[in-house]
N, C-alpha and C positions, 0 to 999 in steps of 0.2 A: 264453416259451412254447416250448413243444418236442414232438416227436410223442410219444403214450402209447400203450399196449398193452392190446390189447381182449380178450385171455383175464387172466384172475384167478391167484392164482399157486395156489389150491385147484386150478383146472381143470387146470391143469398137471403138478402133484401128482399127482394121480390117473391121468390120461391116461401119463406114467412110471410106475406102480404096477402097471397093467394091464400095459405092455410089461414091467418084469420080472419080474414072473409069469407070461405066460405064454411068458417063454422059460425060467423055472426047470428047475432040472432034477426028476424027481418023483422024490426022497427024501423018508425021512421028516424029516429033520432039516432042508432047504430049507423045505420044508411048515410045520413050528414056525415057522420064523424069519418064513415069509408073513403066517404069521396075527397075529404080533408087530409089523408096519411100522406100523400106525394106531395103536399103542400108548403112553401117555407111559409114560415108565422115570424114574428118579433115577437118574443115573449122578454119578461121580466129578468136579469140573468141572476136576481136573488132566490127565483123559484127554481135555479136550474142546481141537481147537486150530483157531486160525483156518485158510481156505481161502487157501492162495499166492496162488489165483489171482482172489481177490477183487477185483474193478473200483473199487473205494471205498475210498480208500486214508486218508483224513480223517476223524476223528469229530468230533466238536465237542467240548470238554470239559464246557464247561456246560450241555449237554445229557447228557451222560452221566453227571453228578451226578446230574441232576433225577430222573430215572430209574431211577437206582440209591439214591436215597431214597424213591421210590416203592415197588419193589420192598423194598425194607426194610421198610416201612408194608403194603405189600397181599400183600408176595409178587410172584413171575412168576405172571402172570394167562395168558398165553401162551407153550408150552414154544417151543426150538430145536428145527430141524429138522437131524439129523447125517447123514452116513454114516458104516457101520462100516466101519473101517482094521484093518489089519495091527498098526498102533503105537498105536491110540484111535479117536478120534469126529471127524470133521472135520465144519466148522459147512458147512452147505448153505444154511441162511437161520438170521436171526436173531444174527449179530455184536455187533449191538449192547447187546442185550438180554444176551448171553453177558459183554461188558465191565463194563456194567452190575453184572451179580451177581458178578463180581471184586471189583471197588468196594466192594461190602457187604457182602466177607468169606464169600461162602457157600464149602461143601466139593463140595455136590450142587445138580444143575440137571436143573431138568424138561427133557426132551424125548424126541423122535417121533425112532426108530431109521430112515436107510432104507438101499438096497442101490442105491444108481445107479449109470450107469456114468461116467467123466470126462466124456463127451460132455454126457451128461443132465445131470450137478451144473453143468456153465460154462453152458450156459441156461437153470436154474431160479435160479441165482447173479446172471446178469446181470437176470432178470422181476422176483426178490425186491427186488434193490434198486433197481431204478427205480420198483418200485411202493410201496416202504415207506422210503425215505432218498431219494428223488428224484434220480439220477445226475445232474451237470451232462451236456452236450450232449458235451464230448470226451470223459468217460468211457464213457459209453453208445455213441459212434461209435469205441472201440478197443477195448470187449467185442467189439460186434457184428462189425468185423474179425476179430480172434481167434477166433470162432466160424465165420467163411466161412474161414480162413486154417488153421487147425485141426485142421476138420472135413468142408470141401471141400464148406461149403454156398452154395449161391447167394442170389443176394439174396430172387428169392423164395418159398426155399424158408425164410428164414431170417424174411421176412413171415408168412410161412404160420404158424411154428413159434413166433414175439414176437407174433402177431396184430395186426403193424403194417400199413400198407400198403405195395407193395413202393416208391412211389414214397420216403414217410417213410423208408423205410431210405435210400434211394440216397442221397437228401438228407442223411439225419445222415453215413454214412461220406466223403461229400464236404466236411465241417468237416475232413478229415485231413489234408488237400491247402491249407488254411490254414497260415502263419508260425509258429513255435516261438511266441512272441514274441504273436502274438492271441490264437493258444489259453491261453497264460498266462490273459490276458482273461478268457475267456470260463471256465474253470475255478476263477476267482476270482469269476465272479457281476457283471463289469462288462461285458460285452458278450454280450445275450443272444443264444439260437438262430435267433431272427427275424433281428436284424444278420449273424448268421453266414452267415446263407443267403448274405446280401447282397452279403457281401466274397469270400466264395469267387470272385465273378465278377472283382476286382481282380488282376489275376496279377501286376502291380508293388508289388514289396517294401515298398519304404518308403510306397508308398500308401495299401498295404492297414494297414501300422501304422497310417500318420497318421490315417485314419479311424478306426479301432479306438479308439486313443487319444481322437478328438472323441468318439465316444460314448460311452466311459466318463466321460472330464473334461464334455461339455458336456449328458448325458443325453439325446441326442440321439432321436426315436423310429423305428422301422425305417420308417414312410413320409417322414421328414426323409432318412434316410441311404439311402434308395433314389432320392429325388432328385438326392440329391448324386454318389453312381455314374452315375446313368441319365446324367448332364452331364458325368462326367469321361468315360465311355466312350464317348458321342456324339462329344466333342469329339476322342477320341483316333481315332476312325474315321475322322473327316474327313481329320484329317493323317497318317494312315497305317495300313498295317493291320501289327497285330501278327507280329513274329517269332516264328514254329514251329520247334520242335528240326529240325534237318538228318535227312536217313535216316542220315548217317554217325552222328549223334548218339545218334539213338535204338539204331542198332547197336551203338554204344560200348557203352550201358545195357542192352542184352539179353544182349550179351558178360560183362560185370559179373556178370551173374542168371547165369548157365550155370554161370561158373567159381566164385563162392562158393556158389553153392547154398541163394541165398534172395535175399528182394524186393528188387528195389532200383528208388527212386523218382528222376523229376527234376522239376525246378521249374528251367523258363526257355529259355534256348535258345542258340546257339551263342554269345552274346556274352558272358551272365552266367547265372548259375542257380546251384542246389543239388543234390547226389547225395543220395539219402539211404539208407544199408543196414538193412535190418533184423534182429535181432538177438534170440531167443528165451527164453535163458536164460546163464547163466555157462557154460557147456561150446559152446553154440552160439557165444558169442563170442569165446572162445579157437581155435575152431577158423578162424573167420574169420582172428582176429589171425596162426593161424600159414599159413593161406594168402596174404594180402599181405604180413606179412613176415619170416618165416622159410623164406627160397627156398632 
């Protein structure tokens, strides 16, 4: 189980259609184009191409047979939703459906033309596919990063806008501060969002594994693995209280943020832990590499 979103991805749709229209500019030729966005078109499906920044990065195969033999038999019963580009039609919603009728050999594919701006397409992107492909728990909690990171949205502003609540967000972006190593876990479907909650509260490494791992191998349920923390952390209070990063520590890691000029995370504290940088695109990370080491 995981938190869902209580606007629909039509409502969303629309509520973006009004915003750009009514900042168009009043030409005639904008004006056509308004009246053209609720429109299905056949376009070309070699102008149409997937979105970079798509969250869902797995399709299934055998799901994408079934469907693409369907649409052979019935047709797309449901166009894609594009924006128009510079170089073609970039997918907004509906990837699948679009792979789908590669499969079956089409030239032309139905779809709804629109005009958004990046901001709008990365959160009708991320509503589209939690609502119709089900994102597991970390991709859905490093959309909704990317969208406060981005876009310089707050959490709840970013409730407001997913129609989560703002606690359900806090909650999913806090799976992030989870092990390389769980998240695996949990992005393969063996350690659900409920567990996840769970271990977030584990801040020792190999713990927060070894757990991870029982409840994948032993099916363990999130009120089993909530007992079994509620007694390790008990038990760990008793015989001491947890070491907190140093202020030197966390200075180190502010100092880090200042001079590369972007996030950088820690996990642990002066004895042992992880740095972690964050890294945007190929040009963002070359620029890194030549600030630590091309001095």
């Amino acid at each position: 189980m995981k938190p869902g979103l209580g606007r629909g991805l039509d409502s969303i749709l629309r509520a973006y259609d009004e915003e750009s229209q009514s900042g168009a500019k009043a030409s005639s030729e904008t004006s056509k184009f308004a009246m053209r966005q609720g429109d299905v078109q056949k376009i070309s499906i070699s102008k149409v191409y997937a979105n970079p920044n798509q969250p869902r990065k797995i399709f299934d195969k055998e799901s994408l047979n079934e469907l693409a033999e369907s649409i052979r038999i019935h047709g797309l019963i449901q166009p894609i939703i594009v924006n128009q580009m510079d170089d073609g039609y970039m997918i907004i919603a509906g990837e699948r459906r679009y792979r789908a009728s590669k499969i079956c050999g089409l030239t032309e594919i139905d779809a709804i033309v629109k005009n958004y701006t990046s901001k709008q397409i990365a959160e009708i992107t991320i509503i589209e596919n939690l609502q119709r492909e089900d994102l597991n728990p970390v991709e859905l909690a490093k959309g909704i990063k990317r969208l406060m990171d981005e876009h310089g949205l707050t959490q709840e502003k970013v409730a407001e806008r997913l129609g989560m609540s703002r606690p359900a967000v806090a909650n999913t972006i806090r799976l992030l501060a989870l092990y390389p190593e769980v998240l695996e876990l949990i992005e393969k479907g063996k350690v659900s969002f409920g567990h996840a909650k769970i271990l977030v509260a584990v801040s020792d490494y190999a713990t927060q594994l070894l757990l991870a791992k029982k409840v994948a191998k032993d099916k363990l349920t999130v009120r089993d693995l909530e007992r079994e923390v509620n007694a390790l952390l008990g038990n760990k209070k008793r015989k001491k209280v947890a070491k907190l990063p140093s202020g030197e520590l966390q200075e180190f890691v502010s100092e880090l943020q200042r001079k590369l000029g972007t996030k950088v995370s820690l996990i642990g504290n002066d004895a042992k832990g992880r740095i972690y940088i964050d890294y945007y695109s190929q040009d963002d990370l070359d620029r890194i590499y030549d600030i630590v080491l091309r001095r």
